[in-house]
C-alpha positions in Angstrom: 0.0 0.0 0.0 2.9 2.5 0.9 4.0 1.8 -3.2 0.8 2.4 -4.0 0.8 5.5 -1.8 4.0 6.7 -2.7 3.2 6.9 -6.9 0.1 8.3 -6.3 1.4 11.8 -4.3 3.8 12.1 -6.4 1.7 11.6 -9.7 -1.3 13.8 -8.2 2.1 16.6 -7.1 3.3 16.5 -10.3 0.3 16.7 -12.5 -1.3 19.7 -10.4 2.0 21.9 -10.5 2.3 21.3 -13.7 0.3 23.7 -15.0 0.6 26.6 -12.2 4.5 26.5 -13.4 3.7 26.6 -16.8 1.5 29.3 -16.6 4.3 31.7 -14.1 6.8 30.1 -17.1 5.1 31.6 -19.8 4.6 35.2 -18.1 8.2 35.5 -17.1 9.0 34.2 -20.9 11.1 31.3 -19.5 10.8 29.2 -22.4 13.0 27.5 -25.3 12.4 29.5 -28.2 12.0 27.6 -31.5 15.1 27.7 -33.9 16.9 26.3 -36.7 17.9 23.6 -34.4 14.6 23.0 -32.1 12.0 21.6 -34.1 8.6 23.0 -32.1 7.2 25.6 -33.6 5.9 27.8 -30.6 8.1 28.9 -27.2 7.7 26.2 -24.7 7.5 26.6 -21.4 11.1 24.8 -19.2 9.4 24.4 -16.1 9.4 20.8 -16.2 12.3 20.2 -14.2 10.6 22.1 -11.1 7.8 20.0 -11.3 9.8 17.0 -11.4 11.1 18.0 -8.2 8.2 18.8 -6.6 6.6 16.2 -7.2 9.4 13.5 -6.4 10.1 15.6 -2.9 6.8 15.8 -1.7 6.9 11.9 -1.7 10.1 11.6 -0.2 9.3 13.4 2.9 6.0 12.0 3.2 7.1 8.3 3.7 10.1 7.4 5.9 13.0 5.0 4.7 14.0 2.7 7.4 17.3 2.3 6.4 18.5 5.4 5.4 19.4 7.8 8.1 18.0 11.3 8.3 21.5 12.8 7.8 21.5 10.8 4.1 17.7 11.7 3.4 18.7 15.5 4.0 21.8 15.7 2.0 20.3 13.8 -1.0 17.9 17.0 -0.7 20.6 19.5 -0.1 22.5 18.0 -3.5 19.2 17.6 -5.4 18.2 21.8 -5.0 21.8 22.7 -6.0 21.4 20.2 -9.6 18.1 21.9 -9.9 19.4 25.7 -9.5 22.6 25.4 -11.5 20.2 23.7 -14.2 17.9 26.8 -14.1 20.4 29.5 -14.2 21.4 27.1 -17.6 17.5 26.9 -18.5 17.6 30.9 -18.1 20.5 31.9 -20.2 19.1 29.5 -22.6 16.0 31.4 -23.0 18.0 34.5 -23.6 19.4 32.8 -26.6 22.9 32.4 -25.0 24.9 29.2 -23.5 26.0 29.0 -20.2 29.7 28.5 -18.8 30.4 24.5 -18.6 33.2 25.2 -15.6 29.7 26.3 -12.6 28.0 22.9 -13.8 30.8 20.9 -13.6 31.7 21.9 -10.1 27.8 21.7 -8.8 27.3 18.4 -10.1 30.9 16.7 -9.1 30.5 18.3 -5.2 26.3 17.8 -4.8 28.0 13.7 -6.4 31.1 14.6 -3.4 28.0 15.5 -0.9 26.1 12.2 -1.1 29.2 10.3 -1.4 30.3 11.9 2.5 26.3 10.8 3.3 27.6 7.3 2.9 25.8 7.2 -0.3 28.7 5.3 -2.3 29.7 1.7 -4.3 31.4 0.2 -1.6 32.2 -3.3 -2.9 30.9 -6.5 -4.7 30.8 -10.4 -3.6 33.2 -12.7 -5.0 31.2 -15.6 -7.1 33.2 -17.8 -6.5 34.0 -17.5 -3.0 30.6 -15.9 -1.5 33.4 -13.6 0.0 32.2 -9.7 0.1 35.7 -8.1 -1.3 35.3 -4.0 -0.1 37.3 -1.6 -2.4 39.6 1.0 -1.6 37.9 4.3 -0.3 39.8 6.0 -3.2 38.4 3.3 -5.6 34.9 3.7 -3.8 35.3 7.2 -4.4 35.9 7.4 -8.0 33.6 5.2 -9.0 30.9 6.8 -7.0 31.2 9.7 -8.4 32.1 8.8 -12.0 28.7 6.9 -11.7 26.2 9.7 -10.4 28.4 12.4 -12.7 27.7 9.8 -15.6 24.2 9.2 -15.3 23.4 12.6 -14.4 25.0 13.7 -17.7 24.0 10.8 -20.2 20.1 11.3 -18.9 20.8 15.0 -19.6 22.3 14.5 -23.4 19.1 11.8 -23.9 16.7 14.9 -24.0 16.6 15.7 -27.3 13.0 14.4 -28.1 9.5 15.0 -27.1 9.2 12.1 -24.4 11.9 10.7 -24.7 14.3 11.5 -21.7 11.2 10.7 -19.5 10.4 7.7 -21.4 14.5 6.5 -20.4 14.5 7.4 -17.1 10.6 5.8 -16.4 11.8 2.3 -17.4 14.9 2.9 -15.7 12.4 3.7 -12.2 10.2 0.4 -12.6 13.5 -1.5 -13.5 15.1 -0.4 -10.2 11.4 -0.5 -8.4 11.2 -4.7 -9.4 15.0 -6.0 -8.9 14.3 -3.9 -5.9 11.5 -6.5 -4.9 13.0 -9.3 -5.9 16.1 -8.6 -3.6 13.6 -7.3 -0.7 15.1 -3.6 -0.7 12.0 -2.1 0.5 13.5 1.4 0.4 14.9 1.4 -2.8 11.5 0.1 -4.3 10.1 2.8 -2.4 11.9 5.9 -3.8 12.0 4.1 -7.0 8.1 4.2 -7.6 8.0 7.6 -6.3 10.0 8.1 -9.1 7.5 6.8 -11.4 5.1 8.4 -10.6 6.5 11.6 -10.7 7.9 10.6 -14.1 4.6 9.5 -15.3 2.7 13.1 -14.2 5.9 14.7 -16.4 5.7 12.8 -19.3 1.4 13.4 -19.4 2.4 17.0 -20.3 5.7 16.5 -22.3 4.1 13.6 -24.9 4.5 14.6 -28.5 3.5 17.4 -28.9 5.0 18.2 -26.1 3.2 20.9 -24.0 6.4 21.7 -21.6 9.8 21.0 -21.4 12.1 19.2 -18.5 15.1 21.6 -19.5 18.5 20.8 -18.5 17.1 21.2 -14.7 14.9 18.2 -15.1 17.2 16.2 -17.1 19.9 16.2 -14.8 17.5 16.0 -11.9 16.3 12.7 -12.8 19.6 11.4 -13.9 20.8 12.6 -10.6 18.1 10.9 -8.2 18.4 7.7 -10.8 22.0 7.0 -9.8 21.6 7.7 -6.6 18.6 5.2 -6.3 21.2 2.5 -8.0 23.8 2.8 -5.4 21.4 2.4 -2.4 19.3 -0.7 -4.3 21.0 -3.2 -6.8 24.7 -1.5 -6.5 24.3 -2.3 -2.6 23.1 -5.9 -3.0 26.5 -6.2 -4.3 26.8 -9.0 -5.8 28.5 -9.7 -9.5 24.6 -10.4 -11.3 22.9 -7.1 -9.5 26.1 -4.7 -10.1 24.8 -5.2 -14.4 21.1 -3.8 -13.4 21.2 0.0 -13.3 23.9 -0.8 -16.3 21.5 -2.4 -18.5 18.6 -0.5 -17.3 20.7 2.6 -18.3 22.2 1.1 -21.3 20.8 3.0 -24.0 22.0 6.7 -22.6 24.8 5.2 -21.7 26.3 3.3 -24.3 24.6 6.2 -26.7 26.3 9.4 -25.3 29.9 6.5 -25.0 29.6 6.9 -28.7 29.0 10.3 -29.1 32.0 11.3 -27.2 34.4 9.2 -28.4 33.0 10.5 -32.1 33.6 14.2 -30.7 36.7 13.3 -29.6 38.1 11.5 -32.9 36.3 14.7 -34.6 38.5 16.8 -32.6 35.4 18.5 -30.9 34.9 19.5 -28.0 32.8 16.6 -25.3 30.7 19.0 -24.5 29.8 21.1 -28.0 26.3 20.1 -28.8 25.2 18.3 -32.6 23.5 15.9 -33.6 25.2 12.6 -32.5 22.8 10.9 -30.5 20.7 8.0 -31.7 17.7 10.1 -31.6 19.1 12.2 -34.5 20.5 9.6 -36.4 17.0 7.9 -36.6 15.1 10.8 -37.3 18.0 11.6 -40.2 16.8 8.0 -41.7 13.3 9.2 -41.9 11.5 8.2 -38.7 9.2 10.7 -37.1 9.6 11.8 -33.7 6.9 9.5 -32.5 9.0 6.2 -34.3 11.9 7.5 -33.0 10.8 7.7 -29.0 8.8 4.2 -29.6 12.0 2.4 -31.0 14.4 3.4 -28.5 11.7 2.7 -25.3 11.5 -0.6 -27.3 15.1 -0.7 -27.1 16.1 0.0 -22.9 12.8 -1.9 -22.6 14.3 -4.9 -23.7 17.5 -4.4 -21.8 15.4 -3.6 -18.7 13.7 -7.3 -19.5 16.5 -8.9 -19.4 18.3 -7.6 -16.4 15.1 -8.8 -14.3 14.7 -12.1 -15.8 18.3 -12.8 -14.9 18.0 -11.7 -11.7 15.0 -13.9 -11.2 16.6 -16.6 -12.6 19.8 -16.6 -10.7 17.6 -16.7 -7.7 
């Protein structure tokens, strides 16, 4: 009942802000004007990502997490509100027309990733197969992968939104993924913040759906790719063991192995990582001739499958 609970606030949160947002969005004129580049034709509102946060936060403080401690719940909130600011102030000069300095997000994502890493938020080891032994890494190696993880995710969710739907659409199965190996391995609090993720997701994506009606911006996009790795490192990468450590990697897979590609392209290009085209999968589909609508539906077909298959393994191996 407390899943049940949990998706419905946040659905209900997300889905009644919504439109108060977009309203205040549209009189201050923060919205993403159409250009050569942007294919909707009328300025869209960027409040997204507020509502997203909202919506997921409400939920969060409503129902208690037995294992997490109050000093972890608090910092993941602390870390959360500085993604979301920096994002704006890049949602704001992007509605000005002009791009924001890399160097301010860079440092705001790696110390809110620093932040919940102190919380004792972090990948701390794995179980050997072989011996059942639980082998615990090297707090420098704990710390690099920790936050090379919630800097990763945060950043390939954030490089997925190119689409109407379909940043949502990857981070939703990405939520129900984590919210179901998160049953099977009886990590009550990890299914819990998992389908409040879902249903803040699901309110989202009822107003961004081709046509899209609003936008997440970069606030929203790295929002949810934030609070998606974090919700990996306290469920299946804390189960530890060699089969659950390939969940959030296959639930992610798509963004991930997507945006591995464009970089390494960028880099071979001798561009810069950062400089935005048209690289991502998204693009390339739509340059074959698939609509925006094909294009969303074939790569949800895609991380769906992946998702699949990381729960039927893990149901299989137990």
């Amino acid at each position: 009942m407390d899943y049940v609970l949990a998706m419905v606030i946040s659905l209900i949160t997300t889905l009644i802000t919504m439109p108060f947002l977009m309203k205040l969005a549209n009189k201050l004129h923060f919205t993403d004007k159409p250009s050569k580049r942007k294919q909707h034709k009328v300025p869209t509102p960027l409040c997204g990502g507020l509502a997203l946060y909202f919506g997921f936060f409400v939920s969060y403080f409503i129902f208690p997490r037995d294992d997490m401690k109050l000093l972890q719940q608090v910092t993941v909130f602390v870390a959360a509100t500085m993604i979301i600011i920096i994002g704006l102030i890049d949602d704001w000069y992007k509605t000005k027309g002009k791009e924001f300095a890399i160097f301010p997000r860079l440092v705001i994502q790696l110390l809110s990733a620093i932040l919940v890493f102190k919380a004792g938020i972090f990948f701390g080891g794995f179980t050997n197969p072989f011996t059942g032994t639980y082998i615990e890494l090297n707090p420098t190696i704990q710390f690099i992968l920790t936050i090379t993880w919630i800097f990763g995710v945060t950043t390939v969710i954030n490089w997925s939104d190119g689409m109407d739907g379909l940043a949502g659409g990857l981070s939703l199965i990405s939520a129900i993924t984590f919210f179901l190996a998160a049953i099977i391995l009886d990590q009550s609090d990890s299914a819990l913040v998992s389908i409040m993720l879902v249903g803040t997701i699901l309110g989202f994506l009822y107003y961004n759906k081709f046509p899209a009606k609003v936008f997440m911006g970069d606030s929203g996009a790295n929002f949810l790719g934030f609070i998606l790795s974090i919700t990996a490192l306290e469920g299946a990468f804390k189960q530890a063991t060699i089969l659950s450590l390939f969940i959030p990697i296959l639930a992610l897979a798509v963004p991930i192995f997507d945006n591995l590609f464009v970089i390494i392209k960028r880099f071979l290009e001798g561009k810069p990582v950062y400089q935005a085209d048209r690289s991502q999968i998204h693009f390339r589909l739509e340059k074959r001739g698939l609509t925006t609508v094909q294009v969303v539906n074939y790569i949800m077909l895609i991380s769906l499958s992946f998702s699949a298959v990381s729960i039927i393994l893990l149901l299989i191996k137990r």
